[in-house]
N, C-alpha and C positions, 0 to 999 in steps of 0.2 A: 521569496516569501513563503512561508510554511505556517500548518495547521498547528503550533505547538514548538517544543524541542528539538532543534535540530540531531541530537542526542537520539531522540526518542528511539529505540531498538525495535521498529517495524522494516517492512521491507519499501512501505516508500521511503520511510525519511532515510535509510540507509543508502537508497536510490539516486533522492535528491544531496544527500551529504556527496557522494559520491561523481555527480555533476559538478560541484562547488570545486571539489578539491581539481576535478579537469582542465576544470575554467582557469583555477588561479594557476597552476602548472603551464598553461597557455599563455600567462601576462596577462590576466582578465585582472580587474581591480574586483573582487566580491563584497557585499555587504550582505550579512544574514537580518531578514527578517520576520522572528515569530511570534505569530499570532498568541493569542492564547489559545490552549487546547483547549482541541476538540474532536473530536471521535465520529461526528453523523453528521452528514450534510444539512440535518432537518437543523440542526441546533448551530450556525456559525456564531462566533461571539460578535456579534453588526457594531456594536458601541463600541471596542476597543481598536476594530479595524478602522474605523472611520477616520483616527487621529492616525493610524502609523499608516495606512495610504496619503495622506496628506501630508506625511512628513518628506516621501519620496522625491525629491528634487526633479522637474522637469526634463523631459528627453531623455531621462532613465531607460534602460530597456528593464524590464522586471520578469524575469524566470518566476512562476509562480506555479504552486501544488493547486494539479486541478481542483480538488477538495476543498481549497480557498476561491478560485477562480469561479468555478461553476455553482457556489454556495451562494452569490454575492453579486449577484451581476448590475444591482443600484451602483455601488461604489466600484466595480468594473467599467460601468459606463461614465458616471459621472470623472472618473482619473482617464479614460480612455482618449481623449482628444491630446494629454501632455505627457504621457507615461507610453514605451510599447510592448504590451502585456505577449509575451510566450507563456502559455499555461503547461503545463507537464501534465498531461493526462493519464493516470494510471489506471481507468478504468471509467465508466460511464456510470454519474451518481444516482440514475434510474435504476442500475443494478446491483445499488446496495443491497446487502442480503436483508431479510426480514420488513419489506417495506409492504405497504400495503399498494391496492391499484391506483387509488386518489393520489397517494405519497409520491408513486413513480411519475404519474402524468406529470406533479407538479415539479418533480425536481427535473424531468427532460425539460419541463419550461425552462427554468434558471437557466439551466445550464443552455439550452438553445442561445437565449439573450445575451449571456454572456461571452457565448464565441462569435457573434457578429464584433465585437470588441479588439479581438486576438488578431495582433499582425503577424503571428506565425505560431504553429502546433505544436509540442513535441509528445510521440507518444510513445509506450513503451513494450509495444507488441501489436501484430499487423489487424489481432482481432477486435483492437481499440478501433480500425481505419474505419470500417459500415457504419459506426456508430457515430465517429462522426460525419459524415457524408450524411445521415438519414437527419442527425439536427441539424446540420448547417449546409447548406448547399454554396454556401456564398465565400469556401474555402477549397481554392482549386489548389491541387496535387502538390505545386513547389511549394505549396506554403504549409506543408505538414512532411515532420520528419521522423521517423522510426527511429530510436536509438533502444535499443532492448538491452535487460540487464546482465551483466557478465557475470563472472565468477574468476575467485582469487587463486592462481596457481598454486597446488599443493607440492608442499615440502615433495624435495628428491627421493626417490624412493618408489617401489613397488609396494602394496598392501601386501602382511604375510597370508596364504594360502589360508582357507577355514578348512580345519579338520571337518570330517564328518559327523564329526560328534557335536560340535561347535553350534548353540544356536546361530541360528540368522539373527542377525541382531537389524532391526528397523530401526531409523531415527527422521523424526519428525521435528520440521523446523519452521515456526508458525503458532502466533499467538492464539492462546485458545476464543476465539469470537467465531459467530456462526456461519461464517462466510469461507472459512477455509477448511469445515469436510471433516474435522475431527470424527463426529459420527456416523461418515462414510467410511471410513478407514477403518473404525473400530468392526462394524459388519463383517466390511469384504475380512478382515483379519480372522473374524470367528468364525469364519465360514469355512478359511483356507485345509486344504486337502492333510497337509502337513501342520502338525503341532510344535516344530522347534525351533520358536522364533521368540522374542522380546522387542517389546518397543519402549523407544523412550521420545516422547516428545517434550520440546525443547520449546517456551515460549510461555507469556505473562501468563499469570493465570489471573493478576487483577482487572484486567481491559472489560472483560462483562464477567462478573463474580455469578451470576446466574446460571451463564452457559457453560463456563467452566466445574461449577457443581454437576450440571447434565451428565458433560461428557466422563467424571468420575463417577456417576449414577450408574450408564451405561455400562462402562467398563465391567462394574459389578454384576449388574444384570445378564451378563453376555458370559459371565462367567469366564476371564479374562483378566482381571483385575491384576490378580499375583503375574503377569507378565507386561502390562503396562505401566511405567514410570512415569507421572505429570510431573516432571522435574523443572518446572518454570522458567523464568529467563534467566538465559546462560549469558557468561561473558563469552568474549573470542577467546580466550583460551580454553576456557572451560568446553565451550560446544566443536572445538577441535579434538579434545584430546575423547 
């Protein structure tokens, strides 16, 4: 169960796409189901979930995007006695970027209530494990499992050698939203000791139209601009080549 399009070109649903295709390469029978999009824990679509958790056939086991799971934990609990929810944890929604202090107390609540529900974890890097341990105590060791994300073997072959004349070419791969540093990078870049480098970041530029004006603001103000490219989202071939 996911927050939107399985499609959607972020790094969870790539994540979660990527689990599917495991499972059914295993003899797993999969069935995708998504939510309607949505982007912030504060906002889950409650109405629409309500019927497609109840469409879920009993004794299901349901792999579910914690961003649905810990959004929701009415309809977590009320499916939790016939369904056995694994949530995919990709991060703790207390540490969504831009929350205020009320916003995070309240969403560790949700998301608290909602893992009392979970007959088992999955999360996807070890610095997820404190966090959950500090909401739930009532999930010992075997019942949480790391699987962290890989990366796709590149084609045969050496990279040719950069001449010295050759910019550094940086590429950045990450939707422009405030939580993934765009205007850290651009800093630490203006600051760097050396001038021969280019960046191109690769990633929506429609997910927050606000922030992604910021970070083209900045670029200009940092005086940088003519060497950063917001060249938006790329296909796979396009962000290979």
């Amino acid at each position: 169960m996911l927050p939107g399009p399985l499609q959607t070109r972020t790094g969870g649903s790539i994540y979660d796409r990527r689990i599917a295709e495991g499972l059914r390469g295993r003899g797993w029978d999969v069935s995708i189901v998504e939510l309607e999009s949505f982007t912030h824990p504060l906002q889950p679509p409650l109405a629409a979930a309500t019927a497609q958790f109840s469409a879920i056939p009993d004794q299901q086991c349901v792999l579910i995007d914690g961003l649905v799971f810990g959004a929701m934990p009415e309809l977590v609990a009320l499916h939790g006695c016939r369904l056995r929810f694994v949530p995919i944890v990709h991060m703790a929604l207390s540490q969504t970027p831009g929350l205020l202090p009320g916003e995070r107390g309240w969403l560790a609540n949700l998301e608290r209530r909602a893992l009392d529900s979970a007959r088992h974890v999955v999360i996807t890097g070890q610095r997820t494990l404190p966090m959950l341990q500090t909401l739930s105590g009532q999930l010992p060791p075997e019942r949480i499992t790391c699987i962290p994300p890989g990366t796709d073997p590149r084609s045969a072959g050496r990279e040719p050698p950069r001449s010295s004349s050759t910019p550094l070419r940086v590429l950045c791969v990450a939707n422009l939203t405030p939580g993934k540093g765009h205007d850290i990078l651009l800093r630490a870049l203006s600051r760097a000791p050396r001038r021969d480098w280019v960046l191109v970041c690769a990633g929506s530029l429609t997910r927050d139209l606000a922030w992604a004006g910021r970070i083209a603001l900045l670029a200009r103000e940092l005086g940088i601009d003519d060497r950063v490219t917001l060249a938006g989202e790329l296909a796979d071939r396009d962000l290979e080549s």
